[in-house]
N, C-alpha and C positions, 0 to 999 in steps of 0.2 A: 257154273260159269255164266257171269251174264253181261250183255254186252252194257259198257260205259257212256261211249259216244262213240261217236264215227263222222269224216269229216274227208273232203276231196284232198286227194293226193296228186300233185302238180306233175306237169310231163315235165322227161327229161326234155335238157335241152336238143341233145343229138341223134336221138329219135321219135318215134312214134308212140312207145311203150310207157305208156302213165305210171305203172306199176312199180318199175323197174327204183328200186330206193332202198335205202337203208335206213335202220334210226336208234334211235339209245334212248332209256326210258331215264328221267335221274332218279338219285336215291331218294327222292321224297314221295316220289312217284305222283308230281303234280304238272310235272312240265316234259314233253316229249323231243326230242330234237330228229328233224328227220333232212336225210340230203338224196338230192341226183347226182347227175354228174356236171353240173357247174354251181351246186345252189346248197346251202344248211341254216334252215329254219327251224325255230321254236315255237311251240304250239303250247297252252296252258290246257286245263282239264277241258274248257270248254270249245276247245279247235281255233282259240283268237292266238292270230301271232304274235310274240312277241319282240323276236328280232330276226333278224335275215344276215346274210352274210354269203358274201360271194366273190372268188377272187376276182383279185382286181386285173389278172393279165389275160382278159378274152375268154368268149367262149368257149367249150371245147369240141375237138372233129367228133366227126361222126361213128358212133360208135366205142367211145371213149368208156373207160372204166368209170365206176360209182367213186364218189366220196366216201370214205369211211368216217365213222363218228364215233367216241365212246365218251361219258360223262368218268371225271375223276370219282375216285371212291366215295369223296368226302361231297359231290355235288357242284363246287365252287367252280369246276371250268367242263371247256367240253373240248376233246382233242381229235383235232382233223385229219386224219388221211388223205393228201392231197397229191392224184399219182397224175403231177402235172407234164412228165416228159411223153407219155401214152396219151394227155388230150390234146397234147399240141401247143401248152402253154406255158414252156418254161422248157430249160435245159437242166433243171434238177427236180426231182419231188418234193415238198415241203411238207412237214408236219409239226402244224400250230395246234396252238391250245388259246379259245376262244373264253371272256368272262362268262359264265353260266347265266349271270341274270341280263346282262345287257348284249352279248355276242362281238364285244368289243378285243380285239387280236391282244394276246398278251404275250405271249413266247412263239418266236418260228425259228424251225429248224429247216436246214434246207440238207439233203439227203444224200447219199451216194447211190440213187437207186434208180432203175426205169421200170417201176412196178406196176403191174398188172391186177392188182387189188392189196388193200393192207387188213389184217385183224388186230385189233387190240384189246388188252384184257389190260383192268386196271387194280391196282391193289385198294382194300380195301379204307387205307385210315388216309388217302388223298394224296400218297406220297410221288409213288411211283406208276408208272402205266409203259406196259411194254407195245410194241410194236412189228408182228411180220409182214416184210415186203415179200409179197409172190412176185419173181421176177419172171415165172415159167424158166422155160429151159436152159437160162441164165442159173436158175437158184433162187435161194431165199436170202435175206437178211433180216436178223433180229436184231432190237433196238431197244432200249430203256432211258426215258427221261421222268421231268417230273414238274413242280412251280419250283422248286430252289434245289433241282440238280441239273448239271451239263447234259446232254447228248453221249450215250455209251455206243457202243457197238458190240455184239457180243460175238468172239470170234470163228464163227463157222459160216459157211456159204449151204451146207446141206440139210438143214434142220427146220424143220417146219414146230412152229407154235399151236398147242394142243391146250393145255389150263393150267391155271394157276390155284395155287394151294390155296385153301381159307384163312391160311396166319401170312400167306404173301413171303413165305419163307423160302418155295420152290416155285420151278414151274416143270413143265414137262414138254419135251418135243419130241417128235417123230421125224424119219429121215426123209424129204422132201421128196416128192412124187412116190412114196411110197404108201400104204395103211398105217397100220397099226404094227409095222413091223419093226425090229430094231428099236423099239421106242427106248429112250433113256432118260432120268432124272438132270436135270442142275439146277442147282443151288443160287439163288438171288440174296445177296449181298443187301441188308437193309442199310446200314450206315455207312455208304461208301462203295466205290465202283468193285463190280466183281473181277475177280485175281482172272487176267489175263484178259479183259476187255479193254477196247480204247475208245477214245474222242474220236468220232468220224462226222462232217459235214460243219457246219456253218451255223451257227446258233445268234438270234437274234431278240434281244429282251425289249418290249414293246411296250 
């Protein structure tokens, strides 16, 4: 292993800890996307940005949860975990999907959640990308969209998100706040919403 480049990592907004960030590498593995907790920027091989993005409803409090980020399979967008009722910036959470090359908002989804960080895993051919809201002691909720499908919801409140299959066929969850206990399989539906999920929150094509 040898090191590529290396290049300054910006403070969050709502504290002191430089460190503190998240990022998604894309599939071409030439452009990096990295956020705080009010900010998701793109970085190219050589550390030069190339777009920024940042909500537009205020900074967040102090002490506010990360941005989450994950590039779609296929590269073309990059999808935000945005846990804006925990930074103080919004009475919903939102989870958009930004253009990959220019960072420009192309779908928002606005959430039934007050989450305390999100994970997402994405399927591989750019279709679908799922979503756990950690709500803490609330629960989780799970979620799947995609560029030309609606907002699902999938119907449990106890199930935490663990991986996804490499044909994007399953995924696998565990019961929230729990380990590796209890774990159980379900089945993701490629052509169409899975049997007993619904449309939850507010979808806006951009």
């Amino acid at each position: 292993m040898r090191l590529v480049h290396s290049f300054p990592i910006p403070q969050r907004a709502s504290n002191e800890q430089p460190w503190d960030q998240t990022y998604a590498v894309a599939p071409t593995l030439d452009r990096v996307v990295l956020t705080t907790d009010d900010t998701a920027f793109c970085l190219d091989r050589e550390g030069r940005e190339q777009w920024r993005f940042r909500p537009e409803s205020g900074p967040p409090e102090i002490g506010s949860p990360l941005i989450g980020c994950v590039y779609s399979g296929d590269g073309a967008l990059v999808w935000l975990y945005l846990p804006d009722v925990e930074a103080g910036r919004g009475d919903a959470d939102r989870w958009i999907a930004l253009d990959a090359a220019t960072g420009g908002p192309r779908i928002e989804h606005r959430l039934e959640t007050t989450g305390q960080g999100g994970r997402q895993l994405a399927t591989p051919d750019g279709q679908y990308v799922l979503l756990d809201v950690d709500q803490g002691q609330i629960g989780c909720e799970i979620y799947r969209a995609g560029p030309r499908a609606e907002l699902h919801r999938y119907p449990w409140d106890d199930r935490s998100l663990v991986a996804l299959s490499s044909d994007a066929r399953q995924f696998m969850t565990v019961g929230h706040g729990r380990e590796n206990s209890r774990s159980t399989t379900s089945r993701v539906a490629r052509c169409g919403p899975l049997s007993g999920s619904r449309t939850s929150g507010r979808t806006r094509w951009l």
